[in-house]
N, C-alpha and C positions, 0 to 999 in steps of 0.2 A: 440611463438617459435622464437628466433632469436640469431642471434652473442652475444648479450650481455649478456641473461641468460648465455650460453655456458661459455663467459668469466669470470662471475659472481661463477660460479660453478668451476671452474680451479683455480681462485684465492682462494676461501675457503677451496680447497682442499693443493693448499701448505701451510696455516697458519692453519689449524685445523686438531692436530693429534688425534685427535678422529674419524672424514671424514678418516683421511688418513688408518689410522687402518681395518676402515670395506671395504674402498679399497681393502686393499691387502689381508681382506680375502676372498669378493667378486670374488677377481681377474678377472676384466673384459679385456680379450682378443681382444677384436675388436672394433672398432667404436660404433655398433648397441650393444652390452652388455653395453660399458660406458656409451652409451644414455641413457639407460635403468635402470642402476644405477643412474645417475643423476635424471630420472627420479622420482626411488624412494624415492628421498632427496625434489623432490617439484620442480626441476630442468627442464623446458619442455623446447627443443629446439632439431633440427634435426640434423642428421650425417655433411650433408655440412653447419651448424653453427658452427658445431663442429670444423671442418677442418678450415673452414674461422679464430674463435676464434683463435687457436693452431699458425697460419700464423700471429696472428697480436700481440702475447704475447710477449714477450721478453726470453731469451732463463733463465731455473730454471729446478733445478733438475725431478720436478714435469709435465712440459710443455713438455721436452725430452723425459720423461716417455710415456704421453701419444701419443707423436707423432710415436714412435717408435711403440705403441699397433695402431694405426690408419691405419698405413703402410697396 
């Protein structure tokens, strides 16, 4: 579990709209649901990777997104 899976899992989600799609019907509201999503995809990594990743990304439609569900 670390920053980079998390990072690794953010970047595939804004170029793959296939990820993006089961996203938004997923629709995961909170840190501990996105984990958990990500999860499902082979994605391991904990809420404060998660945050840490979100703080080191550069700002993208996708990154806002989820910072905004983290909150």
């Amino acid at each position: 579990m670390t920053v980079d899976n998390a990072r690794q899992f953010i970047e595939l989600l804004e170029h793959d709209t296939s990820l993006q799609t089961q996203f938004t019907i997923a629709s995961p509201n909170n840190t501990e649901a996105i984990v958990d999503f990500a999860s499902s995809k082979g994605y391991m990594f904990t809420k404060d990777d998660l945050v840490a990743a979100l703080k080191s990304l550069p700002d993208s439609r996708i990154a806002q997104e989820l910072r905004q569900r983290v909150r």
